[in-house]
N, CA, C and O of each residue as an XYZ file, in Angstrom:
252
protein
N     122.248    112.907    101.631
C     122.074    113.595    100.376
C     123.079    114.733    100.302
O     123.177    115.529    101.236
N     123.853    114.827     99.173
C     124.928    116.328     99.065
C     123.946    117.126     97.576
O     123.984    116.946     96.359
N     123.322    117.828     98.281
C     122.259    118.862     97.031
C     123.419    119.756     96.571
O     124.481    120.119     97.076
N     122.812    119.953     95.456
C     123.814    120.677     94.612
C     123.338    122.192     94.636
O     124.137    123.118     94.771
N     121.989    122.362     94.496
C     121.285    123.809     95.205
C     120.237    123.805     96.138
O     120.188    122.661     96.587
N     119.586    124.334     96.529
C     118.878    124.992     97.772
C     117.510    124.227     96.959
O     116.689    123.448     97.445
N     117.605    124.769     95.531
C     116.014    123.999     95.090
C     115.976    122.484     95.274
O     114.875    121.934     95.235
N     117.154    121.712     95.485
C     116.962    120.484     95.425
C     116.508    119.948     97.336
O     115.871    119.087     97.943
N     117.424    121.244     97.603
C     116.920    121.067     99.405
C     115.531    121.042     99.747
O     115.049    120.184    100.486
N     114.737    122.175     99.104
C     113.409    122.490     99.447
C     112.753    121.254     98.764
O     111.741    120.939     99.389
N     112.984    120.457     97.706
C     112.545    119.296     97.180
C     112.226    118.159     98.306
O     111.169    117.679     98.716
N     113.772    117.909     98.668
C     114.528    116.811     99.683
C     113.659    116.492    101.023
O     113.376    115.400    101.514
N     113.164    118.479    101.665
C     112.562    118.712    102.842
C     111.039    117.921    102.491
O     110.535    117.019    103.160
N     110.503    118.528    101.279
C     108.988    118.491    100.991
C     108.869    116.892    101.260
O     108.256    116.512    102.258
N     109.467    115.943    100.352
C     109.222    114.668    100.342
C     109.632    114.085    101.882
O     109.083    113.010    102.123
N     110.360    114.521    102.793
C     110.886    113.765    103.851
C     109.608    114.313    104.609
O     109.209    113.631    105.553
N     108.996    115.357    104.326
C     107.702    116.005    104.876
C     106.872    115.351    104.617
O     106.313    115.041    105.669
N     106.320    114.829    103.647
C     105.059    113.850    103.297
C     105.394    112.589    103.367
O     104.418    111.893    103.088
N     106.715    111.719    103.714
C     106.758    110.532    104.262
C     107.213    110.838    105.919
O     107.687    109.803    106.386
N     107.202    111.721    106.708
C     107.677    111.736    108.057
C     108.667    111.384    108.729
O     108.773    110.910    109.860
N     109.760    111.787    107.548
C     110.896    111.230    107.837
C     111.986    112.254    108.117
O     112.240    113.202    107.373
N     112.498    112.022    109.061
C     113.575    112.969    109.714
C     114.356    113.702    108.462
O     114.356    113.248    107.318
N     115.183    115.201    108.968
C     115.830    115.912    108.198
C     116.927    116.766    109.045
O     116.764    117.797    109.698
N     118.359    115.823    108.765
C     119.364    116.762    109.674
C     120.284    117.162    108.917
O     120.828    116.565    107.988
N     120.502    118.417    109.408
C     121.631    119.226    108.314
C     123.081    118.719    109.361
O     123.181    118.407    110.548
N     124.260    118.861    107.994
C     125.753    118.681    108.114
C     126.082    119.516    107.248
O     125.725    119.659    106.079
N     126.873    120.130    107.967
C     127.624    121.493    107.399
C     129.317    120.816    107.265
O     129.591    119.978    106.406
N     130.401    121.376    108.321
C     131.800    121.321    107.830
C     132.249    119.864    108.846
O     133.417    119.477    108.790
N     131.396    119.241    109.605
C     131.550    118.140    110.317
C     132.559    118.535    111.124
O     133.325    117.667    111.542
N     132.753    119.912    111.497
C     132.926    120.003    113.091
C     132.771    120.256    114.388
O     133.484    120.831    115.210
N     131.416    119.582    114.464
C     131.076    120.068    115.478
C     130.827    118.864    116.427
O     130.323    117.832    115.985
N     131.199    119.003    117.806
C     131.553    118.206    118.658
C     130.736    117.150    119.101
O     131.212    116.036    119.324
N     129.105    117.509    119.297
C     128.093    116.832    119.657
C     126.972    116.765    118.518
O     125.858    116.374    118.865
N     127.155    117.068    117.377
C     125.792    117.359    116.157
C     126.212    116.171    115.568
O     126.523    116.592    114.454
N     126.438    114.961    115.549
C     127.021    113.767    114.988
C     125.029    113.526    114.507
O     124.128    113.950    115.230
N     124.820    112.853    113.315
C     123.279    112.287    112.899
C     123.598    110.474    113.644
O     124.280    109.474    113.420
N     122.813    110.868    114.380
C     122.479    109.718    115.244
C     121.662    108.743    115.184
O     121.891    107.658    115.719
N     120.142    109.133    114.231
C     118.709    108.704    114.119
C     118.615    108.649    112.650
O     119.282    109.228    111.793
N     117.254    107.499    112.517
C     116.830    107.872    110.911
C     116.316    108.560    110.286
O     115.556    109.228    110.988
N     116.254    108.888    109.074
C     116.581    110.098    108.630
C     116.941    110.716    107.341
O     116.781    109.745    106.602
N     117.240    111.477    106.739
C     117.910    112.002    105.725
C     118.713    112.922    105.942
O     118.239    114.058    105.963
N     120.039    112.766    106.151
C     121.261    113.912    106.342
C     121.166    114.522    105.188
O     120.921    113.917    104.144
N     121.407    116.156    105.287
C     121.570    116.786    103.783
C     123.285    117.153    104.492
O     123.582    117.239    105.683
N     124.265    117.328    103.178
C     125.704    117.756    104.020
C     125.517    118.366    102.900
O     125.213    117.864    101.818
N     125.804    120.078    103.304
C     126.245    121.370    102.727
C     127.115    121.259    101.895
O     127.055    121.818    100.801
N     128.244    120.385    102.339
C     129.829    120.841    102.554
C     130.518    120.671    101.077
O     131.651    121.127    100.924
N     129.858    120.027     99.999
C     130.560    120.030     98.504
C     130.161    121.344     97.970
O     130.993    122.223     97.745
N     128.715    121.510     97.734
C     128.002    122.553     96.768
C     127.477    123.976     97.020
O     127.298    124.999     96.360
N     127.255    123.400     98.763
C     126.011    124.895     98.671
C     127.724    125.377     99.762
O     127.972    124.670    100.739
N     128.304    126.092     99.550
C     129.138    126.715    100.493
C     129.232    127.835    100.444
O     130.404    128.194    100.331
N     128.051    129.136    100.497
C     127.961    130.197    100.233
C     127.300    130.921    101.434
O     126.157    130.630    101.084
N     127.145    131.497    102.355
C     125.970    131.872    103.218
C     125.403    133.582    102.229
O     126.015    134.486    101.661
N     124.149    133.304    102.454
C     123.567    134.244    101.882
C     122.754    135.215    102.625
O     122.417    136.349    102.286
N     122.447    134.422    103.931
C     121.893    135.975    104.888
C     121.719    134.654    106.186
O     121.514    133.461    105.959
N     121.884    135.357    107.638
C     121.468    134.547    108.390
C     119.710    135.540    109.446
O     119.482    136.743    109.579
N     119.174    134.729    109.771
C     118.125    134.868    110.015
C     118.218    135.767    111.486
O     119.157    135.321    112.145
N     117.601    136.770    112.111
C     118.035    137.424    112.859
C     117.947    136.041    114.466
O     117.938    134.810    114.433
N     117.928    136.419    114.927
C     118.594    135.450    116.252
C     119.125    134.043    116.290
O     119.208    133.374    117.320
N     119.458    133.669    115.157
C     120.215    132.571    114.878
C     121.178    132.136    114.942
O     121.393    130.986    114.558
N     121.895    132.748    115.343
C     123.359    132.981    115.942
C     123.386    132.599    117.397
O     122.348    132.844    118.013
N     124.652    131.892    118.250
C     124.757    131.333    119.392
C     126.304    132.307    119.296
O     127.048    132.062    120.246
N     126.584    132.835    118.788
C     128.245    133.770    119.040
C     128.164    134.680    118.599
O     127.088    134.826    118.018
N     129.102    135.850    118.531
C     129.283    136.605    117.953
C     130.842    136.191    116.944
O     131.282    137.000    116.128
């Protein structure tokens, strides 16, 4: 799925939530080992939502 906003994400999550069906995010597809492997519903960031708007405090793996 490429959501066009965040409301269509929280949509996307709810329903993959009430059928039990996997939910993996894709951002800029570079990352070395995060390849979607399983079934599922990929959401990819990478057309629409390309904005960060706050990150959550310990969510970060770098500085």
């Amino acid at each position: 799925m490429i959501p066009r906003t965040v409301d269509a994400v929280v949509e996307a999550v709810a329903v993959c939530h009430r059928h039990d069906v996997a939910v993996f995010s894709r951002g800029g597809g570079t990352s070395l080992a995060g390849r979607c492997c399983n079934t599922g519903v990929v959401l990819d960031w990478s057309k629409y939502c390309r904005q960060l708007l706050w990150v959550e405090p310990g969510a970060c793996l770098d500085e």
